[in-house]
C-alpha positions in Angstrom: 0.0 0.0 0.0 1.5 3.3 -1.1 1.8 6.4 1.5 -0.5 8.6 0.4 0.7 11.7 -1.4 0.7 14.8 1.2 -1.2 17.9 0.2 0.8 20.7 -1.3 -1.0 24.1 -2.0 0.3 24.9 -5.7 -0.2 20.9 -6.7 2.4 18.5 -7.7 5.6 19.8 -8.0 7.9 18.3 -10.7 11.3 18.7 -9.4 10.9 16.5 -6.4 9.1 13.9 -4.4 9.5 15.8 -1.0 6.8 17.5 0.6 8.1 21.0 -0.2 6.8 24.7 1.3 5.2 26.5 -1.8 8.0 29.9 -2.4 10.7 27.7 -0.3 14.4 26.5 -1.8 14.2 22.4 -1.3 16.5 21.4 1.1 17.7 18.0 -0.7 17.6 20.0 -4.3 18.9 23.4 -3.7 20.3 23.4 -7.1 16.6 22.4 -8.6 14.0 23.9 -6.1 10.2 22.1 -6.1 8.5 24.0 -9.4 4.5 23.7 -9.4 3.1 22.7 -12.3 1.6 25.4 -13.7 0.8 26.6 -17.3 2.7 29.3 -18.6 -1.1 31.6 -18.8 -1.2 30.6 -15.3 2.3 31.8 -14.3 2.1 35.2 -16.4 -1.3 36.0 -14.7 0.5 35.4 -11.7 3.8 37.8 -12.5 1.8 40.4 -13.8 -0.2 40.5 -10.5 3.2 41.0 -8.6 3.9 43.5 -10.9 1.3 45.7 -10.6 2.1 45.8 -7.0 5.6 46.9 -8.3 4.6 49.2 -10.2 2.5 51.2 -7.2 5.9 51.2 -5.3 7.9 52.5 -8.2 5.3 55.3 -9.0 5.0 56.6 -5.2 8.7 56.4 -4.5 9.7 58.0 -7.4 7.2 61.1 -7.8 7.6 62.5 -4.6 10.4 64.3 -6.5 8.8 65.8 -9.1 6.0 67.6 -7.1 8.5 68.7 -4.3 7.4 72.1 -4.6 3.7 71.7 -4.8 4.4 69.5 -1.7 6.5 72.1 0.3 4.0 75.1 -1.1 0.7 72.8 0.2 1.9 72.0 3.7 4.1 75.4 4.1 7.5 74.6 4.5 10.6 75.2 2.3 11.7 72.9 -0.6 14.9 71.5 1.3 12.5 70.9 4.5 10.3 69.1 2.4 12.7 66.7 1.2 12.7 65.4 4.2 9.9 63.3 3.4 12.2 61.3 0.4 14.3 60.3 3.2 11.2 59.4 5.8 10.2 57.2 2.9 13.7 55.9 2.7 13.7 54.7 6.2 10.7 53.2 6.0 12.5 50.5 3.5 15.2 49.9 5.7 13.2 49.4 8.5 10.0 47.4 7.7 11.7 45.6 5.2 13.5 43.2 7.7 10.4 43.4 10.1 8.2 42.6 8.1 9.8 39.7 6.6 10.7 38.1 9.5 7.5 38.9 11.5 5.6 37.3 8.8 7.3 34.2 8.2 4.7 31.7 9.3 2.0 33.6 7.2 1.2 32.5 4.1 3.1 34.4 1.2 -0.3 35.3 -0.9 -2.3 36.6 2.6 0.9 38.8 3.2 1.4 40.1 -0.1 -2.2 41.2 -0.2 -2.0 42.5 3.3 0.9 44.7 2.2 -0.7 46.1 -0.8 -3.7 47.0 1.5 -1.7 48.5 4.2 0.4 50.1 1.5 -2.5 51.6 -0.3 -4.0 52.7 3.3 -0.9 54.7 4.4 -0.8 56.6 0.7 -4.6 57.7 1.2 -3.2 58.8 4.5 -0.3 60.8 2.7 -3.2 62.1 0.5 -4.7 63.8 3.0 -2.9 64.7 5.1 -3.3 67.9 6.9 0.0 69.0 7.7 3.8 69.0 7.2 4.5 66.3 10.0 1.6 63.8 9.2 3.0 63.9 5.8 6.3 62.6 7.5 5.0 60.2 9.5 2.6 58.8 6.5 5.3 58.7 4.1 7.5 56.6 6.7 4.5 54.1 6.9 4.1 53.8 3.3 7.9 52.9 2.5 7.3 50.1 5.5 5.8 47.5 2.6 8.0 48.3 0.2 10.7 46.1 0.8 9.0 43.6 1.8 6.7 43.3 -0.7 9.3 42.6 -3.3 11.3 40.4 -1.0 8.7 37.9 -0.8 6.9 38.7 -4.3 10.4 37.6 -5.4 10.1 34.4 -3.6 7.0 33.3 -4.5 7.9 34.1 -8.0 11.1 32.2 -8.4 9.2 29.0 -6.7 6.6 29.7 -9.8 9.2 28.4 -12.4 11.6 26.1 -13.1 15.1 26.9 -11.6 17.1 28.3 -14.6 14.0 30.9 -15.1 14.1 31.8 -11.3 16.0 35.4 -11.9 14.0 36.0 -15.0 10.7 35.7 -12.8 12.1 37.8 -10.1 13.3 40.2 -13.3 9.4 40.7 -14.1 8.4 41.5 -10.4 10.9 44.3 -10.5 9.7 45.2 -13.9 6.9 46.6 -12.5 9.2 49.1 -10.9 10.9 49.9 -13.8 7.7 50.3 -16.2 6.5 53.0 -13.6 9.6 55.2 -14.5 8.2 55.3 -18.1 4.5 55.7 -17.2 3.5 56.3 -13.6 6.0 58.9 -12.9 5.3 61.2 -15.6 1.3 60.8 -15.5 1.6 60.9 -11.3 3.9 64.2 -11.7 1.7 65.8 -14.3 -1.4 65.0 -11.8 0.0 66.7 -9.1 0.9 69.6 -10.8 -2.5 70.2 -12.5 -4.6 69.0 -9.5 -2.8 69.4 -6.2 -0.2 67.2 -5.2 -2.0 64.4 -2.9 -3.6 63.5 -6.1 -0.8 60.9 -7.3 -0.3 59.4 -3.8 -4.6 59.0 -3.8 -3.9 57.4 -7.5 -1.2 55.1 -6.0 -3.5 54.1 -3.1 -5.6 52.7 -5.9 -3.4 50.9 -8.2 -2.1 48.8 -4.7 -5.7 48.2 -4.1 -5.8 47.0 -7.4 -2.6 44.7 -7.1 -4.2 43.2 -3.9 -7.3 42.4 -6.0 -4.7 40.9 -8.6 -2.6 39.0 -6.2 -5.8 37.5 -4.5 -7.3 36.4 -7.9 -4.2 35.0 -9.7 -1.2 34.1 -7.6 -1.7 30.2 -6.3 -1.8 29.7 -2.4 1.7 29.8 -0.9 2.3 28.7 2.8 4.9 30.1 5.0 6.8 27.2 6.9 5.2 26.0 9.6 8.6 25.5 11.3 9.4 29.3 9.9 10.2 31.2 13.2 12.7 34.8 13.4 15.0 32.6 14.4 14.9 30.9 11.8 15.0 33.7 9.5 17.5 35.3 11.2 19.5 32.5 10.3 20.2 34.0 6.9 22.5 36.6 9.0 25.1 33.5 10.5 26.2 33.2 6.5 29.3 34.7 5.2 27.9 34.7 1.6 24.8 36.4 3.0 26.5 38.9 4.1 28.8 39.7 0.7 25.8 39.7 -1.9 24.5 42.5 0.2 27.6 43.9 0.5 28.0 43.8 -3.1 24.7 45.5 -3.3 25.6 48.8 -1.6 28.7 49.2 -3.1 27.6 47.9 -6.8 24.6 49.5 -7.0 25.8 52.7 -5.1 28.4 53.6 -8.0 24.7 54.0 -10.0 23.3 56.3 -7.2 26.6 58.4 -7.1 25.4 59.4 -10.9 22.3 59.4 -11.1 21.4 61.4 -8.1 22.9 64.2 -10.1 21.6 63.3 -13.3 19.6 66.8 -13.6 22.4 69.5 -13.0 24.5 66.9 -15.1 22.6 67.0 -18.1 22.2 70.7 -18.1 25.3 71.7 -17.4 27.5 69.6 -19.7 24.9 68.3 -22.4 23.4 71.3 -22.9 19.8 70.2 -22.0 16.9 72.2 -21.0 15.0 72.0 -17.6 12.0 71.3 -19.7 13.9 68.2 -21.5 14.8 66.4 -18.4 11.4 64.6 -18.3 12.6 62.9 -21.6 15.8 62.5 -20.4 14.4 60.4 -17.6 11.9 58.5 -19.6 15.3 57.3 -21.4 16.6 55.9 -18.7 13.2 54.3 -17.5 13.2 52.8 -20.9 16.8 51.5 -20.5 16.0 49.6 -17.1 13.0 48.1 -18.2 15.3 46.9 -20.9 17.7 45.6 -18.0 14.7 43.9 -16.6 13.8 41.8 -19.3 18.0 41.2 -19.4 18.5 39.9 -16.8 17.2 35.9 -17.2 19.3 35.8 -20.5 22.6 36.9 -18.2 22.1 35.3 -15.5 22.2 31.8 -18.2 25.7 32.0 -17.3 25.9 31.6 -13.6 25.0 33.7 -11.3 28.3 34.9 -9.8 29.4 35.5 -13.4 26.7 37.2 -14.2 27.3 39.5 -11.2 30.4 40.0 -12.2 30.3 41.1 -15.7 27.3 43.4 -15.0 29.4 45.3 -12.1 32.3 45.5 -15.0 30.6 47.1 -17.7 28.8 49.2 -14.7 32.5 50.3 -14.3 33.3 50.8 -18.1 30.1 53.1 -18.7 30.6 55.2 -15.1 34.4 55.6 -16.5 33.6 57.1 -19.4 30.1 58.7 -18.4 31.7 62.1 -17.8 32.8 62.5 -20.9 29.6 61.3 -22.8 27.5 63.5 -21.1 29.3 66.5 -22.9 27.4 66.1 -26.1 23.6 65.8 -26.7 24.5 62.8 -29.4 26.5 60.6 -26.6 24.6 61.4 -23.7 21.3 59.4 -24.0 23.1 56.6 -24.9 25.2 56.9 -21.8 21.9 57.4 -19.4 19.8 54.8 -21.5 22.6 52.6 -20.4 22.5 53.5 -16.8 19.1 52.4 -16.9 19.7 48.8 -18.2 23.0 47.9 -16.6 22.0 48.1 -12.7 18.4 46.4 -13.6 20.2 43.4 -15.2 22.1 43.5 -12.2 19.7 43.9 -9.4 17.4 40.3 -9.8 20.8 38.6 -10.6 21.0 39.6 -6.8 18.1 39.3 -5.3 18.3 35.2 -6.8 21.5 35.1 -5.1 20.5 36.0 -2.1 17.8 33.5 -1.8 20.4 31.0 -3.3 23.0 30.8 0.0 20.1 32.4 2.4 18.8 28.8 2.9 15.2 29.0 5.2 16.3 32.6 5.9 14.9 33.4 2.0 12.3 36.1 2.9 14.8 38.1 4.9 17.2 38.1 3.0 15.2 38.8 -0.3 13.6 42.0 1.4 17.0 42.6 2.9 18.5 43.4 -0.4 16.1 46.6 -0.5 16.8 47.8 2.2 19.9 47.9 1.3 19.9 49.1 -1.8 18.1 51.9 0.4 21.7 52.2 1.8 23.0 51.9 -1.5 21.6 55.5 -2.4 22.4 57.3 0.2 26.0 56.2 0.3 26.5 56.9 -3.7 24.7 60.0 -3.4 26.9 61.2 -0.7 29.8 60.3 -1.6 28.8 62.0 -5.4 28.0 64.9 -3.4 31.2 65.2 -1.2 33.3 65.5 -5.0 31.3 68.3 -5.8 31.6 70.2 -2.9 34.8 69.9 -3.3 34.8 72.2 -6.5 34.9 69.0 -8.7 32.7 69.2 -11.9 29.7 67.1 -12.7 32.0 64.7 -14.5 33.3 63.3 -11.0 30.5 61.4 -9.3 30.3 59.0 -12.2 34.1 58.4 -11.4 33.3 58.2 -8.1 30.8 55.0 -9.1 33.3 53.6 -11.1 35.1 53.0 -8.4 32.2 51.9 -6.4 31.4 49.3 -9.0 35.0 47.9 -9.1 34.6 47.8 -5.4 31.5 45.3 -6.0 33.8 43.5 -8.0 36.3 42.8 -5.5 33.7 42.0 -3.2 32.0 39.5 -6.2 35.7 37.6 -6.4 36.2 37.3 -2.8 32.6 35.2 -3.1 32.8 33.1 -5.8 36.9 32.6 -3.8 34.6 31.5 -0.4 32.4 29.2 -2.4 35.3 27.2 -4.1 36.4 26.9 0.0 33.4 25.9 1.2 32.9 23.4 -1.4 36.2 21.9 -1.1 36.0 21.6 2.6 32.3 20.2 1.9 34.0 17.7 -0.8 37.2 16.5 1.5 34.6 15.7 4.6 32.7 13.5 2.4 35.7 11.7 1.3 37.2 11.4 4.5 
């Protein structure tokens, strides 16, 4: 008599004959985690859902900038005061991101991503209307709280939705999300809040997340936390070297991007040429260029992901190197900041896959760990771009600056791939001993 088969949420998984967490690495097939079998309608309904959810984040944490002034003229404060509330959002990230990953380990993935898009979508009708300078603050701080989060474990249950050598491209089209609202939520959100008042794109963001949850609850398949999944457990993640060096990578990879574009404006104008009135087409270019990276980044990752890493932090490098130079012409510049777009997106769910990779059961924390610290990743590159110019150095300088940063990632990408081949020597000489 044959035991009978025990129930898994997402159906029978292909890759193994263990009963498997939905969203969870297998622990006897790490290289080949459990895939549900799902059609590939079912799987795009399910990605697109995720990326809806995406694309509310991208829209609200990107068009706070271009309504600053309606924002400090409607709640009576200066412009530099107001941009305080960029940096509340900011903190947000790095805080809920590893809270709410670890505090939500046992529930399951699809009742958490849908309470995150509601709470997310709450907390921007709050910044809608809010009253004041300092309940703008503390609503904007609330709203980034999801935002991490919500990708960490989106990411998850993405890569768990396909077979193994598609896991970065499915994580690729939950960030895509993201990068899609840089060409279309930005610019629509911005030109609402200029028109109509500014609480008018954070009320339209409120309803896109509602939207996503509605999306997430319709189309993404049940997916259970662990039942043994404790913060302990999660925390786990953090007792792991290799943990530790893909986020590392992270801030100082992606911060060599941050050091640039940060001060892609004055850049533009004053050594391209460009109007004030043309930046909003400069920076649908490079919206363009990192949903181009998004859609990238499954076909580079094909060759490992280390080496993928490490070839997208070296032509980050080339392009930051030589960035200062392009952006004295009109005819080389929009090349160079289309490319700025696609490099860092092929880079970022190459990753976020790693992460979950050598994370083990700590997957969810460490997934929505890697926005915070890109979080991290920003205000280091953009501070360190701003310390050159201070300095009296031109706006050619914080690209260098990133260059650096990038080959910095690269060191830190060799000294991982160096740790692995010990590890798995060690691993291979106990078993033979």
């Amino acid at each position: 008599m044959t035991a009978p088969v025990p129930h898994r949420p997402w159906g029978r998984f292909a890759a193994c004959d263990r009963s498997c967490q939905a969203g969870a690495v297998c622990p006897s097939c790490v290289e080949s985690s459990c895939v549900p079998s799902l059609s590939s309608v079912s799987v795009g309904r399910a990605l697109v859902s995720l990326a809806i959810g995406g694309f509310a984040i991208g829209t609200t944490e990107f068009v706070t900038m271009g309504i600053l002034p309606e924002i400090a003229h409607g709640v009576s404060v200066d412009i530099p005061t107001a941009g305080s509330i960029v940096s509340a959002y900011a903190l947000g990230v790095v805080v809920g991101a590893p809270a709410i990953a670890m505090v939500g380990a046992r529930v399951p993935r699809r009742v958490l991503l849908i309470g995150l898009m509601v709470a997310f979508a709450v907390f921007n009708a709050a910044s809608a209307f809010a009253p004041n300078y300092g309940t703008l603050l503390a609503a904007r701080f609330l709203a980034g709280l999801p935002h991490g989060a919500y990708f960490g474990i989106a990411s998850v249950v993405a890569s768990a939705l396909v077979p193994p050598a598609r896991r970065t491209w499915a994580t690729s089209m939950v960030l895509a999300g993201l990068t899609v609202a840089n060409i279309v939520g930005v610019p629509v959100a911005t030109a609402l809040g200029q028109r109509l008042g500014w609480g008018w794109p954070y009320g339209l963001v409120a309803v896109i997340a509602l939207l996503a949850a509605a999306a997430v609850w319709c189309f993404v398949p049940e997916a259970g936390g662990s039942a043994e999944a404790t913060i302990g457990s999660e925390l786990s993640a953090l007792r792991r070297p290799q943990v530790w060096l893909a986020l590392l990578i992270g801030i100082v990879g992606f911060g060599g991007m941050f050091s640039t574009f940060s001060y892609i404006t004055p850049t533009m104008t004053t050594l391209a040429g460009f109007s004030t009135a043309a930046i909003p087409w400069v920076l649908i270019v490079y919206g363009i260029g990192m949903t181009t990276g998004a859609f990238l980044a499954g076909p580079v990752s094909r060759v490992g992901l280390l080496r993928g890493i490490f070839l997208s932090l070296a032509a980050i490098a080339a392009l930051l190197s030589v960035f200062g130079y392009a952006a004295h012409s009109r005819l080389t510049a929009l090349p160079a900041v289309f490319l700025l777009g696609v490099l860092p997106s092929i880079l970022v769910p190459m990753l976020q896959t790693r992460l979950m990779d050598v994370a083990h059961e700590g997957q969810a924390l460490a997934a929505a760990l890697n926005h915070s610290t890109l979080n991290i990743a920003n205000a280091v590159g953009a501070w360190l771009g701003g310390l050159v110019l201070a300095g009296g150095l031109g706006y050619e300088w914080p690209s260098r600056v990133g260059a650096f940063l990038a080959l910095a990632g690269i060191g830190v990408t060799l000294a991982s791939a160096a740790l692995g081949r010990h590890t798995a020597r060690s691993a291979a000489r106990l078993q033979t001993s």
